[in-house]
Structure formats: structure tokens, C-alpha cells
TORPA-4810 file (N, C-alpha, C, O; in nm, 3 decimals):
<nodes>
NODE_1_-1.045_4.930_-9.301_-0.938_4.924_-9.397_-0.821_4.840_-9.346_-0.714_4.865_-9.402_X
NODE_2_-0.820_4.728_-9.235_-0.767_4.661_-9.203_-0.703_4.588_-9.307_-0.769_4.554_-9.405_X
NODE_3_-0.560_4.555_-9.296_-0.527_4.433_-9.382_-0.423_4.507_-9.544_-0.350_4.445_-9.621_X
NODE_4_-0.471_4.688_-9.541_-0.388_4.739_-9.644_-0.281_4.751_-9.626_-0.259_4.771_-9.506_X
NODE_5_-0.198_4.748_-9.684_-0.030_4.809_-9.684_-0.033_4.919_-9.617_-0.111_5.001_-9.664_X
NODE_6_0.044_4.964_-9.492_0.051_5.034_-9.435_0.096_5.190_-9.507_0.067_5.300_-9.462_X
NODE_7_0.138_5.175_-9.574_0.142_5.334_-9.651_0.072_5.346_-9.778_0.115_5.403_-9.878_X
NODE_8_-0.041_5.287_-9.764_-0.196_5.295_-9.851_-0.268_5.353_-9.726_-0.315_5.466_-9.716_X
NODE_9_-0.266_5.238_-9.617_-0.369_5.324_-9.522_-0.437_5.470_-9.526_-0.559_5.486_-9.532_X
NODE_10_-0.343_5.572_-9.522_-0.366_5.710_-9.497_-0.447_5.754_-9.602_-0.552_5.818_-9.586_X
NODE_11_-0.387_5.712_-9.734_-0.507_5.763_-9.838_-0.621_5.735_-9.871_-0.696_5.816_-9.925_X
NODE_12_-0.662_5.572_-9.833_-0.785_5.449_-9.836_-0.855_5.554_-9.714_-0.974_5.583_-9.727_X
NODE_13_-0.807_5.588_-9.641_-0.881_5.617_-9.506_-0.943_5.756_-9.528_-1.051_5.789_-9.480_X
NODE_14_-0.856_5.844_-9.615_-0.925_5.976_-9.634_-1.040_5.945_-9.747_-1.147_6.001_-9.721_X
NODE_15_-1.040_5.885_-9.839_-1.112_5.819_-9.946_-1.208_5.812_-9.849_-1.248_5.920_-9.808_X
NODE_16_-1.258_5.709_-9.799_-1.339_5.656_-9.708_-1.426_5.810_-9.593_-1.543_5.835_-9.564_X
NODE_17_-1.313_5.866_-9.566_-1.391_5.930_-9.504_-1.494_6.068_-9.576_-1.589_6.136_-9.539_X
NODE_18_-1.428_6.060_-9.669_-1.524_6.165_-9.816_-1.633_6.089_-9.854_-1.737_6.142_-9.893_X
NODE_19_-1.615_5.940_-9.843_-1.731_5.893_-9.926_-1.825_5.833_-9.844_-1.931_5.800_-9.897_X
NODE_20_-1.801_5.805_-9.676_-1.892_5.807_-9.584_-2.013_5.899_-9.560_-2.111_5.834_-9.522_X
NODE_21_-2.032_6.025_-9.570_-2.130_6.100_-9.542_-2.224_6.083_-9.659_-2.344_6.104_-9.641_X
NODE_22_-2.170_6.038_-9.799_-2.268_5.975_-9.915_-2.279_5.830_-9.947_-2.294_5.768_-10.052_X
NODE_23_-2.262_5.789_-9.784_-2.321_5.622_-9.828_-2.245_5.521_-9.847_-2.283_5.403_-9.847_X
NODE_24_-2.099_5.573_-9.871_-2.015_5.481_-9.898_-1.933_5.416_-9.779_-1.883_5.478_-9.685_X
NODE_25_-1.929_5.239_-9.807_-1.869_5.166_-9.700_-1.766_5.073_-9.811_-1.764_5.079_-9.934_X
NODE_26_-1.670_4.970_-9.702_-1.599_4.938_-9.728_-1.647_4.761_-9.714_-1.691_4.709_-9.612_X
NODE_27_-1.624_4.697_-9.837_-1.703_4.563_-9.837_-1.546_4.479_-9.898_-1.566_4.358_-9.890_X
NODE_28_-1.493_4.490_-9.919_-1.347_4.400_-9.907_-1.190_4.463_-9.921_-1.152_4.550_-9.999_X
NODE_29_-1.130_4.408_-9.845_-0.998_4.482_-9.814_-0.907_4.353_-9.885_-0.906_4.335_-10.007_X
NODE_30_-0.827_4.265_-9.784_-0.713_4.194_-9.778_-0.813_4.075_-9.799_-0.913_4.051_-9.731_X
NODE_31_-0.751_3.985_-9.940_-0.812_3.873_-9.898_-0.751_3.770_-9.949_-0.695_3.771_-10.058_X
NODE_32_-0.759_3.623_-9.832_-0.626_3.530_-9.890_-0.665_3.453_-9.995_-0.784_3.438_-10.023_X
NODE_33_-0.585_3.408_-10.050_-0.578_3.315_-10.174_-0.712_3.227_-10.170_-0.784_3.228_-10.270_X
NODE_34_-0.745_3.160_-10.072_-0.844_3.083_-10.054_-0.987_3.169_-10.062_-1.093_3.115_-10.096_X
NODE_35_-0.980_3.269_-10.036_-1.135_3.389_-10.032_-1.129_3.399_-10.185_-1.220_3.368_-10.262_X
NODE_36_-0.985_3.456_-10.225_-0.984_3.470_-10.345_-1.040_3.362_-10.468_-1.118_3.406_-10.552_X
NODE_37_-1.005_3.246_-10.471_-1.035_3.147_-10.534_-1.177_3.102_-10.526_-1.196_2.998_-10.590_X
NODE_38_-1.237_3.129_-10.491_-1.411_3.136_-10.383_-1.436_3.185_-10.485_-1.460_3.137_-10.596_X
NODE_39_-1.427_3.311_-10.439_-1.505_3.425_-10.536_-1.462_3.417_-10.682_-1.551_3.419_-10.767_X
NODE_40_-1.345_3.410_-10.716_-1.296_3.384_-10.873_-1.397_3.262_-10.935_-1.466_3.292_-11.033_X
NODE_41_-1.403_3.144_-10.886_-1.496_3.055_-10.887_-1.662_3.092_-10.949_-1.727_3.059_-11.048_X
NODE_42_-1.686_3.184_-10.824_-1.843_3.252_-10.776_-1.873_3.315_-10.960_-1.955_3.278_-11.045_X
NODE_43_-1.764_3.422_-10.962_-1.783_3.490_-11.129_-1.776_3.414_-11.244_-1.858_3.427_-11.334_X
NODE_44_-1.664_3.316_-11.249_-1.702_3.245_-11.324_-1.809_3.203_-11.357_-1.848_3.196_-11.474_X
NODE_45_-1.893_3.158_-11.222_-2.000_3.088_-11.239_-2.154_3.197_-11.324_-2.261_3.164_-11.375_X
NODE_46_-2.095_3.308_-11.305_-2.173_3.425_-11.353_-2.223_3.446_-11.204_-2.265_3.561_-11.209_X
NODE_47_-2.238_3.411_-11.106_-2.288_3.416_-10.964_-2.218_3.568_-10.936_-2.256_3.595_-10.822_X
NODE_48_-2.147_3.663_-10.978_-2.055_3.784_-10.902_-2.132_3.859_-11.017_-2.168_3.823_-11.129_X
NODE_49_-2.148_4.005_-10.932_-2.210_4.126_-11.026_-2.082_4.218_-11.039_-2.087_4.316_-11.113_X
NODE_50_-1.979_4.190_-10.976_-1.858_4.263_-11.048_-1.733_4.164_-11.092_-1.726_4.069_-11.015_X
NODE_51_-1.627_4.161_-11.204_-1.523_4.134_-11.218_-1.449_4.053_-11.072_-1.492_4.092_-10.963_X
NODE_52_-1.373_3.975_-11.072_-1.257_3.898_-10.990_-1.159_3.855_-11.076_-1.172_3.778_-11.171_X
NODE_53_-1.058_3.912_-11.033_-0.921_3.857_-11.095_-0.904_3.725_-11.011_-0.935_3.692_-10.896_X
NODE_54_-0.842_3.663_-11.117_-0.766_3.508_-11.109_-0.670_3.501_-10.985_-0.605_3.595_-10.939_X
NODE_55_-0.671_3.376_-10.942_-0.630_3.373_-10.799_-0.478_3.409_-10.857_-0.429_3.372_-10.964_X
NODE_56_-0.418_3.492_-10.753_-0.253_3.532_-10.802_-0.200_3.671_-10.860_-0.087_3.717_-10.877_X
NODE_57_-0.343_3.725_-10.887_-0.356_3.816_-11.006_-0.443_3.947_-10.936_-0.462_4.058_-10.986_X
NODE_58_-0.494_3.893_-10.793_-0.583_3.997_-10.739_-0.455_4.072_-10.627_-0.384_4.023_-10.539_X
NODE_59_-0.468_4.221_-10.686_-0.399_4.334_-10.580_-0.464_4.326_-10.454_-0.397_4.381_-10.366_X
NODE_60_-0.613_4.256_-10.398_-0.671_4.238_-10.242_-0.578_4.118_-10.204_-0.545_4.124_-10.085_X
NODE_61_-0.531_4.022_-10.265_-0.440_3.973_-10.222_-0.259_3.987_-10.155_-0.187_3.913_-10.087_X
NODE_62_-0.243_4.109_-10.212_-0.124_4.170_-10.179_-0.149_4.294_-10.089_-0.049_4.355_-10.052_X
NODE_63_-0.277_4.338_-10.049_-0.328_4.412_-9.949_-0.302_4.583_-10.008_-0.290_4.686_-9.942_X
NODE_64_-0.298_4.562_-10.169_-0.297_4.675_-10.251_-0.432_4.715_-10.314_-0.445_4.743_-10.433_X
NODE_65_-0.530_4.715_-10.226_-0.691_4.715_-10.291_-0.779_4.697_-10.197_-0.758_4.649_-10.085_X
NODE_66_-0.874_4.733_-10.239_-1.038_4.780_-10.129_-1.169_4.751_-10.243_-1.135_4.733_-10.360_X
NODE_67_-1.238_4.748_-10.228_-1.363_4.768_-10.257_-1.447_4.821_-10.175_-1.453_4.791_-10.056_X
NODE_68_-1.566_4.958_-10.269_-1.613_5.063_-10.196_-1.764_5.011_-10.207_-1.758_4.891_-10.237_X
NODE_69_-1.878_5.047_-10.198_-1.997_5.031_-10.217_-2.052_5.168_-10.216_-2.043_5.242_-10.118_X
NODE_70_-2.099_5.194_-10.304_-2.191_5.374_-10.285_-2.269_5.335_-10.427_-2.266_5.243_-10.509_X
NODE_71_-2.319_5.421_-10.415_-2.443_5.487_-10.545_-2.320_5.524_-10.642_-2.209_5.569_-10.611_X
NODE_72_-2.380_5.486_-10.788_-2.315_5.531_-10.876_-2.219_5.675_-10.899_-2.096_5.678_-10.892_X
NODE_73_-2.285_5.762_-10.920_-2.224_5.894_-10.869_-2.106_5.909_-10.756_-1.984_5.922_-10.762_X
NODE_74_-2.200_5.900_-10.651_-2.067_5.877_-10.565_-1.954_5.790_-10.543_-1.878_5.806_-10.447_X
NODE_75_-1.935_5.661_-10.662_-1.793_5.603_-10.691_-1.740_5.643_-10.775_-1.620_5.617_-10.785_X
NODE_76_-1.803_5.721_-10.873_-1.787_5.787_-11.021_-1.668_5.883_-10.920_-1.546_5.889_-10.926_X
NODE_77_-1.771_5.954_-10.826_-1.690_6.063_-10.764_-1.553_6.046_-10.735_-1.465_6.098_-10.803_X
NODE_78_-1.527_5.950_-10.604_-1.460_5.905_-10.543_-1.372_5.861_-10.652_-1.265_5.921_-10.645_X
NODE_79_-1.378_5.773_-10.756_-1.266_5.738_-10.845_-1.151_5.831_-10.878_-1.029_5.823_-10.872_X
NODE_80_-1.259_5.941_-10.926_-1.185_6.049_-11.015_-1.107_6.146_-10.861_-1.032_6.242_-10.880_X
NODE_81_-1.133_6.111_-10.762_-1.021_6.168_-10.654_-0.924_6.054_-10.605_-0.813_6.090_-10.565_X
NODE_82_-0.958_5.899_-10.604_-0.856_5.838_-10.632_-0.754_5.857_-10.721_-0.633_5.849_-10.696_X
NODE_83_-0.808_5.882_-10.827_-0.704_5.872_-10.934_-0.630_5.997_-10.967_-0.553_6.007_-11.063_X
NODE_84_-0.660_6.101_-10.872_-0.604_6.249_-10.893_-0.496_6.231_-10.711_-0.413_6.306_-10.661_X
NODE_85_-0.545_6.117_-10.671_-0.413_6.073_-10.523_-0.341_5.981_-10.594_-0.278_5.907_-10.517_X
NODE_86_-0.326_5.958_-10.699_-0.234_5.848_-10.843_-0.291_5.698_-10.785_-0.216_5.601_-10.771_X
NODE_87_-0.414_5.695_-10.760_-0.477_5.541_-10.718_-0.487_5.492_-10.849_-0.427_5.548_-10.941_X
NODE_88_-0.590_5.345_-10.879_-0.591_5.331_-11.012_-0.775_5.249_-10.950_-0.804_5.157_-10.874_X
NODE_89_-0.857_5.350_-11.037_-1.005_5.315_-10.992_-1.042_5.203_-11.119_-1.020_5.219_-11.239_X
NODE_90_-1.093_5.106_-11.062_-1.167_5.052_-11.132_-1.296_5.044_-11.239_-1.341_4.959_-11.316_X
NODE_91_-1.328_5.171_-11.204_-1.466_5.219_-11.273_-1.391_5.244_-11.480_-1.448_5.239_-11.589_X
NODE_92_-1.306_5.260_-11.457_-1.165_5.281_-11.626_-1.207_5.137_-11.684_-1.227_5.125_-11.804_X
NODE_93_-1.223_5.008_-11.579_-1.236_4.841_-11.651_-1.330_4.791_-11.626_-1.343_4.673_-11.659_X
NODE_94_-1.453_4.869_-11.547_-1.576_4.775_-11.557_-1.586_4.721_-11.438_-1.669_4.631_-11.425_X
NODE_95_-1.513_4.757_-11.332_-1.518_4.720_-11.203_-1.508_4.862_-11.111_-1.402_4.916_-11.078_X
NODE_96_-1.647_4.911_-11.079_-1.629_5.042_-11.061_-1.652_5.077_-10.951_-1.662_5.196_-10.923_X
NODE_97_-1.673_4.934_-10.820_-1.605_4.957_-10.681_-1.463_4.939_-10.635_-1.424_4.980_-10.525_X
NODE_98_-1.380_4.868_-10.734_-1.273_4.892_-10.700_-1.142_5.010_-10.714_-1.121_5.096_-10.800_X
NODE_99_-1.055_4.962_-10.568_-0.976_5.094_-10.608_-0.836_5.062_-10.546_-0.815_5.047_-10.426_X
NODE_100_-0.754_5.053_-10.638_-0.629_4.981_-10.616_-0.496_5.079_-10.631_-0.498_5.179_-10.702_X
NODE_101_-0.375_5.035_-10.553_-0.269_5.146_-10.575_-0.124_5.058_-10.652_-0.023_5.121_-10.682_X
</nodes>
């Protein structure tokens, strides 16, 4: 969880550690404008199996966001305890590894 806003840390980290024993890892944190624009690119191209916001527009750029990887269920899970720590889960827009504050 390198790279979050330091008073996200604590809650990304308990998240993480609930959703570790069911599989769940952490596949993007902080990422700069240039990663960003990559991948914004990549979806466009239809090449991305989830959503990317427009370079400028992504909260991994402001180090306000993660992306989780688990089995359905268990992000379903994890969301609905993000969003009961006032996170804002992505699974609400169709992007249902992300999880942003």
C-alpha cells in the first residue's frame, strides 16, 4: 500500500488485511501521470477489463486509491466494509476492484 496518503494508510491496510486470508492482493496503488495515460490509452483501446479514468481525473494519481484483486464475493464483501469505513468502492460504477477515499 505504498504510495497512499498517509492517513488512508491505516484503513487500506486493515481492508487488506480482511481480504488477505480470501485471496485478496493489492495490484495498483499510486500511479504517475505517465502509468496513468498508458493504461487510459490501454481501455480505450478496449485492451483493459476494468474502467480507467482520464489522465487528471484518476484518485491513484493523487495517492487516494488502490485496486484489490479477489473473487467476486470477496470484493462484493470488502466494498460494503469500505464503504461502512466512509471509503467510496467501486463495485456502485462498474469498477469493482476499486476503492477510493
Amino acid at each position: 500500500m505504498r504510495g497512499l496518503q498517509t492517513w488512508l494508510s491505516p484503513a487500506a491496510d486493515h481492508l487488506l488485511a480482511l481480504g488477505t486470508p480470501h485471496g485478496a492482493r493489492v495490484t495498483s496503488v499510486r500511479r504517475s501521470p505517465t502509468l496513468q495515460r498508458k493504461l487510459y490509452r490501454r481501455y480505450l483501446a478496449g485492451k483493459s477489463r476494468y474502467p480507467v479514468a482520464p489522465p487528471g481525473r484518476s484518485m491513484h494519481e493523487l495517492g487516494r486509491a488502490f485496486d484489490l484483486f479477489a473473487q467476486p464475493d470477496v470484493l462484493t464483501w470488502l466494498g460494503g466494509i469500505w464503504e461502512g469505513m466512509g471509503g467510496r468502492w467501486g463495485g456502485r460504477f462498474g469498477d469493482p476492484i476499486h476503492f477510493e477515499a
